[in-house]
C-alpha positions in Angstrom: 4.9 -4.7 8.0 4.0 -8.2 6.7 4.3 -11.9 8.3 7.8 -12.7 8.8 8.6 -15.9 6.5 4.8 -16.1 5.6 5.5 -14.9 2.1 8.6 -17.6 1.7 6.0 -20.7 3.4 3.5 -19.7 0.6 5.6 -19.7 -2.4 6.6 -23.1 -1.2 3.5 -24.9 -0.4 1.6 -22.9 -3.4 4.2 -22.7 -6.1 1.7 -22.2 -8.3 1.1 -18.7 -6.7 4.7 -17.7 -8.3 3.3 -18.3 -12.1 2.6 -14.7 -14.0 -1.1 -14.5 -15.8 -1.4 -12.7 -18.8 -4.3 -12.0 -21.0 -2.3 -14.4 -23.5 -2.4 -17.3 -21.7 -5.7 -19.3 -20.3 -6.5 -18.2 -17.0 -7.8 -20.8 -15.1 -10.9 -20.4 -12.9 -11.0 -18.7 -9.5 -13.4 -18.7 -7.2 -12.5 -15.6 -4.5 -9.7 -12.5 -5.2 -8.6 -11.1 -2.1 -6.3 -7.9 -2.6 -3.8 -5.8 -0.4 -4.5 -2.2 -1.6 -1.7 -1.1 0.0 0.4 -1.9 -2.3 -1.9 -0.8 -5.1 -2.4 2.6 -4.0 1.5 3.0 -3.5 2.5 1.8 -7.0 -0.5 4.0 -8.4 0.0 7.4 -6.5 3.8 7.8 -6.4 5.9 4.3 -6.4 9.7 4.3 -5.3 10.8 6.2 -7.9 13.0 8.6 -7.9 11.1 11.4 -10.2 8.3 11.5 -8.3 5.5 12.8 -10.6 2.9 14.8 -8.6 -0.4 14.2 -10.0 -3.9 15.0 -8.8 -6.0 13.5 -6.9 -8.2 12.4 -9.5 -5.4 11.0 -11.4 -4.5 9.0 -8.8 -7.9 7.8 -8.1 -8.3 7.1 -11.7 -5.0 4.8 -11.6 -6.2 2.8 -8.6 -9.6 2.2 -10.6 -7.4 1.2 -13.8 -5.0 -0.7 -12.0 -7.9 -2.1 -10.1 -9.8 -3.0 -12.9 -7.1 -4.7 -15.1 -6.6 -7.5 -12.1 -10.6 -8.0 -12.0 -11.1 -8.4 -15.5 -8.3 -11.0 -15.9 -8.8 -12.9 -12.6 -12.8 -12.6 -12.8 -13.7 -14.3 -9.7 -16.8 -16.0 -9.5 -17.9 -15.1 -5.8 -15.9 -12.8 -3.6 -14.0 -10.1 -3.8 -12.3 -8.4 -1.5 -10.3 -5.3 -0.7 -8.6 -5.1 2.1 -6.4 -1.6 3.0 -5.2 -0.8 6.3 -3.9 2.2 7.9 -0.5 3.8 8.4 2.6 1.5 9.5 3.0 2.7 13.2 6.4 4.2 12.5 4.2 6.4 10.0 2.4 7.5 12.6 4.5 9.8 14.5 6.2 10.6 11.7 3.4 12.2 10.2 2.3 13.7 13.4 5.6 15.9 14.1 5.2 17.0 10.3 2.1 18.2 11.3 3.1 19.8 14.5 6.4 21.3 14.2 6.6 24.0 16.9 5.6 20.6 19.6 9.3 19.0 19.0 11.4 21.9 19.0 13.5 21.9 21.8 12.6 24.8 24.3 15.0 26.6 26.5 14.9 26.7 30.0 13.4 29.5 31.8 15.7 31.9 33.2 16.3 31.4 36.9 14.2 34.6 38.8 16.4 35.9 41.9 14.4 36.4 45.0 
């Protein structure tokens, strides 16, 4: 979901943030790394492409660690890092749960009226 506008207030006060590092270029020092996963595991598992590749779960696993890897050997941070990853988006929530469940939401009909 993000922070409305927090995105937009950090580029502004931190343009600095905006600035691409390469391996090229002389990284300057950092002190802590904090990383979304979220956004890590989606790029490494399946993306928004539109040929969505299946691969194992290994693979995947072993494209987080890469991907994972690459930031922490260019960043090297001198004391803390941290990886944060939360859990569904609520709207994934019931989504996923009436995948699961698919005989719950089916509309039912009425029982038939008994005569006495």
């Amino acid at each position: 979901m993000g922070v409305p506008r927090f995105f937009r207030w950090l580029s502004e006060r931190y343009p600095l943030t905006l600035h691409p590092i390469t391996s090229s270029v002389a990284v300057p020092q950092f002190d802590n790394l904090y990383l979304d996963m979220n956004g890590i595991i989606h790029n490494c598992t399946h993306g928004n492409a539109d040929d969505i590749i299946a691969l194992s779960e290994k693979d995947q696993m072993m494209a987080i660690f890469r991907y994972v890897d690459e930031i922490f050997n260019l960043i090297r941070p001198q004391r803390v890092f941290y990886m944060a990853i939360d859990g569904l988006n609520p709207s994934g929530c019931p989504h996923t749960f009436r995948r699961r469940t698919p005989r719950q939401n089916e509309p039912t009909a009425p029982a038939p009226l008994q005569s006495r």
